[in-house]
N, C-alpha and C positions, 0 to 999 in steps of 0.2 A: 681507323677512328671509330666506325660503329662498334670496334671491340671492347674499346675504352672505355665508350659513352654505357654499354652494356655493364661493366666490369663497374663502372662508377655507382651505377645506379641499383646493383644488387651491393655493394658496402654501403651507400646510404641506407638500404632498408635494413643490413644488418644492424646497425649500428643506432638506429629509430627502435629496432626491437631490442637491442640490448637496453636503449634510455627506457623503454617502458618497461622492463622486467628491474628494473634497479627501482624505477622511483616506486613501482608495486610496492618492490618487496621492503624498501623501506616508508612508505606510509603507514604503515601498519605501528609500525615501530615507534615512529613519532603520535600517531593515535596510542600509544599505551601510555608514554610518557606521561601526563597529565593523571590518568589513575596510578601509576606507579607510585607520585608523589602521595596522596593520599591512603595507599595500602598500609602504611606503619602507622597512622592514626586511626584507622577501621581496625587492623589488627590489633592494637592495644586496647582499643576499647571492646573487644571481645575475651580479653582474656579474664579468665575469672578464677584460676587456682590459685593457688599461695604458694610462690615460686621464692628459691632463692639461687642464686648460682655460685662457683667459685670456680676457681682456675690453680693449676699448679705449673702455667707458664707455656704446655703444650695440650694438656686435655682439658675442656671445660666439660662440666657438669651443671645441670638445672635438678635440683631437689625439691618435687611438685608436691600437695598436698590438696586433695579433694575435699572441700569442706561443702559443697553441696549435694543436691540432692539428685544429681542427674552425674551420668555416666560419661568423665571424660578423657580424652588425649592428648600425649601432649610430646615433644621431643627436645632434643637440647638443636641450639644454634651457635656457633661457634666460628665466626669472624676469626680469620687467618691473616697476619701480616704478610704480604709479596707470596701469597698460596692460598687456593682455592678453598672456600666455607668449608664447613663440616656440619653435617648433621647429624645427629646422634640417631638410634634406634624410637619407632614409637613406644609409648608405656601408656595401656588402659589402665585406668584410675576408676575403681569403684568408690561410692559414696564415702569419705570418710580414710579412703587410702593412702598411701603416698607409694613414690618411687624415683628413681633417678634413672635419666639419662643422659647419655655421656658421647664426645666426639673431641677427635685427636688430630690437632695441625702435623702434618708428615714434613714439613718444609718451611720455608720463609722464616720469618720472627719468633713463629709462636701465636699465641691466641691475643688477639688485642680486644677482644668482646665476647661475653655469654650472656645467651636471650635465649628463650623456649619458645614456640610455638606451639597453640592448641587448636585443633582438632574436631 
């Protein structure tokens, strides 16, 4: 019986350290939540090239154009239907410049979205 009650009492502690390493490791998770939502509205209002995108069903392209005075970057984003985003290469944009970057869905649908990100 003392074997038992032994035997019991280290799986409860196992098992007390596994509930604390889960709810750790997800509060963190649920504390991002809340700015997650907010990151696509901070990110748009940071953006300041003159972008346009287009698709030809599996590669999306962002064609930027630097109209300011200050040095920027920027890459393509590319939403994958049933497969993992794609992000294109970065392109430094000097004052005045443009350039294209580009990223290829390997699988699923094909591209259902192109957006850049800057830098």
């Amino acid at each position: 019986m003392n074997q038992n009650k032994t035997l019991a009492h280290r799986s409860t502690r196992l098992a007390v350290t596994l509930a604390s390493v889960v709810a750790a490791a997800t509060l963190p998770a649920a504390a991002l939540a809340p700015g997650a939502a907010a990151a696509p509205e901070a990110r748009a209002a940071a953006k300041i090239l003159t972008c346009s995108t287009d698709t030809d069903g599996w590669t999306g392209h962002a064609h930027c154009k630097n109209n300011t005075n200050v040095v920027r970057a920027f890459r393509a984003v590319v939403v994958c239907g049933a497969w993992p985003d794609a992000f294109g290469a970065w392109r430094t944009l000097k004052p005045g410049e443009s350039n294209v970057s580009s990223a290829r869905c390997f699988g699923g649908t094909g591209v259902g979205s192109v957006d850049w990100l800057e830098g």
